[in-house]
N, C-alpha and C positions, 0 to 999 in steps of 0.2 A: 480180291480174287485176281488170279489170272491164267495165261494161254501160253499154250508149248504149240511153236509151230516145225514139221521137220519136213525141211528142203529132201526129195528125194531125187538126186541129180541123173536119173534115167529113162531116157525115154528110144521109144523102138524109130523114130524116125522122125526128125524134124520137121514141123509145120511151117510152112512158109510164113506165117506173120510171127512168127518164136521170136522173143530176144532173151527169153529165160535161157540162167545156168542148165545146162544139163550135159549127157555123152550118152551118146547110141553103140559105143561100142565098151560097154562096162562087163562082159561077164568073165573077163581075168579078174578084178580086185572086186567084185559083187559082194561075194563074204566080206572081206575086208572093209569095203564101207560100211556094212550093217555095224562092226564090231565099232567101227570109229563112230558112230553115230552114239551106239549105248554108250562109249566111255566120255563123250562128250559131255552128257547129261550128269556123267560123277564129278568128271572137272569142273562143270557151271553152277554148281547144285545151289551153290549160296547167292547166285545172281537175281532170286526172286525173293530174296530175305524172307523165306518161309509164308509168302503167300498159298495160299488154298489153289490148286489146280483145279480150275471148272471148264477146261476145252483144251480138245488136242486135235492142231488138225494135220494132215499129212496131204501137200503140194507137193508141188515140181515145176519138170519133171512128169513123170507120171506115174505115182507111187503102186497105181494097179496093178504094175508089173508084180510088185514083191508077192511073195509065197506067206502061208499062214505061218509057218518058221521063225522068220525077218520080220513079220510086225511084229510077233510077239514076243521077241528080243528086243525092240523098241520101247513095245508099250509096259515092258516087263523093269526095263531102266527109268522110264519114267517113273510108276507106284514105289520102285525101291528108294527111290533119291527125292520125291517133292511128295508134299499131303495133297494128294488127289482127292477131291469132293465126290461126295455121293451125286451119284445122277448127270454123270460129267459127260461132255456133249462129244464124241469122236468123229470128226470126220474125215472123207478119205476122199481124195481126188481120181476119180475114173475115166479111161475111156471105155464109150460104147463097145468095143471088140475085144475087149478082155472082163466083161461083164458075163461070166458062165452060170451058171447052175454051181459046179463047185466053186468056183471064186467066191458067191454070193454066201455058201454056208463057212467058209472061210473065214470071211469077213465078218461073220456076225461073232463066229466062235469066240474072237479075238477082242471083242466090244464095239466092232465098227458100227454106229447108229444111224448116221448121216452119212448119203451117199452126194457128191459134186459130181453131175454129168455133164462131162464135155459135148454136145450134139451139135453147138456151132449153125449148123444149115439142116435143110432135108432136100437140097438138092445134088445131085451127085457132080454136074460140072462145079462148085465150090469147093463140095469136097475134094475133086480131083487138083484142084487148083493150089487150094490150102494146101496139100499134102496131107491128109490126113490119113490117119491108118483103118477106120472103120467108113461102111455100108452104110446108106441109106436105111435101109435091109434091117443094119443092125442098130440103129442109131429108133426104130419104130419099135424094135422090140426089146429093148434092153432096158428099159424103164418097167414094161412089166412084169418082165424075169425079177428085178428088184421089189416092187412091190409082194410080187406071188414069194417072195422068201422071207417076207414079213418086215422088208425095211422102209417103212411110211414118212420115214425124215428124207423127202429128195429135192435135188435143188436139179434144174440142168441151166444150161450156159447155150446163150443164141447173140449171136454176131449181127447187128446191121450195121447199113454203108455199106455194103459189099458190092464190087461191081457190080453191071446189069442187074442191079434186086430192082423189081416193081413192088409197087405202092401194094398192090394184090399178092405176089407171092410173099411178101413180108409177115399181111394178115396170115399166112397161111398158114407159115411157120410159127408163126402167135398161137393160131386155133388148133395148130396139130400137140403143141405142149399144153393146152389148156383140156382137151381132148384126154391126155394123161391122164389127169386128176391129180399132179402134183402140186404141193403146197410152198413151192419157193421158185422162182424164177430169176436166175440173173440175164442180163441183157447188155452186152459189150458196144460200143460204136468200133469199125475197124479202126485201127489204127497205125499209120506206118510207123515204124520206127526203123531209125538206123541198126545198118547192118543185117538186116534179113533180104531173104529173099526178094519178099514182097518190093521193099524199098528199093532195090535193083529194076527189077520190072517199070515199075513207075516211073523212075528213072528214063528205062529206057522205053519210055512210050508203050510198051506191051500191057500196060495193064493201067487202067483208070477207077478210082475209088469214086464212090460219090462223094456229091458238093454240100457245103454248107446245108442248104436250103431241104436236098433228099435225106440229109441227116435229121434234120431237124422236122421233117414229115414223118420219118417213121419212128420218132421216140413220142412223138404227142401221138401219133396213130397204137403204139405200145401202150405208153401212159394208161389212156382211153380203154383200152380192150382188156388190160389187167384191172381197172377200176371197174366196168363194169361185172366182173365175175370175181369182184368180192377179195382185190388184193390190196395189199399197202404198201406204197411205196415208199418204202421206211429206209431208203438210201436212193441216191439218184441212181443207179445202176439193177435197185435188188427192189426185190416184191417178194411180199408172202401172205398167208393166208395167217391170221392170227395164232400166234405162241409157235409160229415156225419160223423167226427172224431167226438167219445166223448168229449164235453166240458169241463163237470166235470172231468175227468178221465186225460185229458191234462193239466190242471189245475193244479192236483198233480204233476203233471212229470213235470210241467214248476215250479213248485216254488213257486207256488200262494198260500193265503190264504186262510183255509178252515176253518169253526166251526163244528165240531160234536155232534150232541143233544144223547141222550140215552145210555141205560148200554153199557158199552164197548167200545162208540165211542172215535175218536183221531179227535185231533184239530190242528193245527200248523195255526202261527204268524209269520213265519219270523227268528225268534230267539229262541224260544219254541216249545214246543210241549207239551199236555195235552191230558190225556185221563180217559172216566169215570171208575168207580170202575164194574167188571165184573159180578154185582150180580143181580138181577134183587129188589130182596126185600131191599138189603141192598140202592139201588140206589131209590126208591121209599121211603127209612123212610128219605132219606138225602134229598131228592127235599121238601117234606111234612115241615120239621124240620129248612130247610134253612143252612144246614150242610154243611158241604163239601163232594165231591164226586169224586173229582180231583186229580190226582198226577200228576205233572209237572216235566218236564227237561228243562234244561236248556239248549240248543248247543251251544256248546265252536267252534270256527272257524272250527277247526278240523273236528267235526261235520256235519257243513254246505256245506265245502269243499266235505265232502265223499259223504255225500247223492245226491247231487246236481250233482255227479259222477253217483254213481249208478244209479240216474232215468233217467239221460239226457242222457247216456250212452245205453238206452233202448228204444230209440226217432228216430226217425228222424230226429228231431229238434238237436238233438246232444249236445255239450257240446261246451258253448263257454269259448272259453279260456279268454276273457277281465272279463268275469264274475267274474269263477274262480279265477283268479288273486285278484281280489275285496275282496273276501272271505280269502282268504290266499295265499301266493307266490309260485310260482313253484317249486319246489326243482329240483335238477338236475337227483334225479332219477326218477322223474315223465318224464322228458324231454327224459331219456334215453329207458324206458319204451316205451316211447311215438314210438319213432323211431324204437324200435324193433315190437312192433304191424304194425306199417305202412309199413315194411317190410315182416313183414312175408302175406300180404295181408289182415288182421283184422282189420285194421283201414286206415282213409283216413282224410286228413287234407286240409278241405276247409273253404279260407277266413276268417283263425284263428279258424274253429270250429273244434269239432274232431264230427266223426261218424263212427259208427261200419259201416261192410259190412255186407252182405250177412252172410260170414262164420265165421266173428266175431261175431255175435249175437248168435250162439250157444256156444259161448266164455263170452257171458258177464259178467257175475257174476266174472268169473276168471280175465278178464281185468280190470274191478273196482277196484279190492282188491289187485290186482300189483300196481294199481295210487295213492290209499290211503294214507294219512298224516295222522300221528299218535303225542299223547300229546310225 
């Protein structure tokens, strides 16, 4: 099996911590990118060597812009060019203020099942700050408008580390998505990165993120409050209520093969990796012209070994050792490594898998890069 994910490079107006591809002023070549996106999918067609299509998801960007028209020229290139599985999991990345009443019958028309809501905060100075384009207002009611239209596959997205958060309005924004009744929550630490806004600010002393330590209070105060109301945290980042783990999203973490349409997107085979050029014009003269648009790597074992560390290490599913082994051999410092994690209580080693704890998952980035094999 595998996943089609399609970059939609549009969004109505930059969020201050963005470092995603996108353009706010797309509606000269709007057609034009829908058309280069379907003919993408004709030129790549043989890139999943006739794997079964069981997920498609549509990122950004913020694909909720597009009209019922534009998915279904999409979704209409994908069924003609790959074997789409019965029961295939679509989903669609939203923001709160372009979630209508008609959008939501749009969306179904077309197979949208799963809806990703961006909600971020419920407080209006974050959102003012983020730059976000939706309401508190609308960010309370736009989860029900989704359900009342019968779409019960919902995930939303909530930021901590944010500046001035307390320990209390954290909880709160915990108990206002639990309140929902939705069955997936994801959960971001802020993050600077270069070239945004945000990163400027901080820079210039205008803006202060929280520290290590308020990070690390309110992912165990998270952890804690989705465990008790019956979630799994079946990725360090995600939670859901049983048979609502993201497909697509597990998919990455298991290893599986994915195709990427549109400017910016990444694709992996197994053995490669490919992703498009990050321009929006320059990736529309290359589709029109029949050019290339692609740069590829190649993964040396090494490679394969780390990553397949890194994502599994971020799982539930954990990291099997027979796998591993497949990919490249243990060295004895990974085995010694191994045994000081399981001792210090970070790691746990069941039926040859390894998996983080609890307290090792605010460790994991650090735990993968001590197991790491190098050329």
């Amino acid at each position: 099996m595998a996943g089609i994910y399609i970059h939609i490079p549009f969004c109505k107006q930059k969020c201050t911590y963005c470092d995603f591809h996108f353009s706010t002023t797309f509606e000269e070549y709007r057609q034009k990118m829908i058309e280069s996106i379907a003919n993408e999918f004709v030129e790549r067609k043989d890139y999943l060597e006739n794997k079964g299509i069981n997920t498609i998801y549509f990122g950004g960007g913020t694909p909720s812009l597009l009209d019922q028209n534009e998915l279904q020229i999409i979704i209409n290139a994908i069924y003609q060019n790959f074997d789409v599985e019965e029961g295939i999991e679509i989903s669609l990345e939203a923001n709160p203020d372009d979630i209508t009443d008609e959008k939501l019958e749009d969306w179904t028309a077309v197979g949208i099942n799963r809806l990703s809501i961006g909600l971020q905060s419920f407080k209006t100075e974050d959102l003012e700050w983020m730059n976000r384009a939706h309401t508190v207002d609308e960010a309370l009611t736009c989860v029900r408008k989704a359900q009342e239209a019968g779409i019960s596959n919902l995930t939303v997205d909530l930021i901590y580390g944010l500046p001035n958060l307390s320990l209390d309005e954290w909880k709160s924004h915990i108990q206002q998505v639990l309140d929902f009744g939705v069955p997936h929550i994801s959960a971001y630490c802020l993050t600077v990165e270069e070239n945004t806004a945000l990163n400027n600010l901080v820079n210039k002393g205008k803006m202060t993120v929280a520290d290590d330590d308020q990070q690390s209070d309110q992912f165990k105060l998270l952890v804690s409050l989705l465990e008790e109301n019956g979630f799994d945290q079946y990725e360090i980042s995600n939670f859901s209520k049983a048979g609502f783990e993201s497909k697509h999203n597990s998919n990455y973490w298991k290893g599986e093969w994915y195709l990427g349409v549109g400017p910016s997107a990444h694709s992996f085979n197994g053995l490669s990796r490919a992703w498009n050029v990050a321009n929006n014009r320059k990736y529309l003269a290359a589709i029109d012209k029949g050019e290339s648009h692609l740069e590829t790597e190649i993964l040396s074992s090494e490679n394969q070994f780390n990553e397949y560390l890194l994502t599994g290490l971020r799982t539930a599913y954990g990291v099997d050792l027979q796998k591993l082994k497949k990919i490249a051999p243990l060295n004895n410092l990974f085995t010694v490594n191994c045994a000081t994690f399981i001792n210090e209580g970070w790691m746990v080693s069941t039926n040859n898998v390894l998996i983080l704890t609890n307290e090792g998952r605010l460790k994991a980035d650090y735990i993968a890069s001590e197991l790491f094999i190098f050329d």
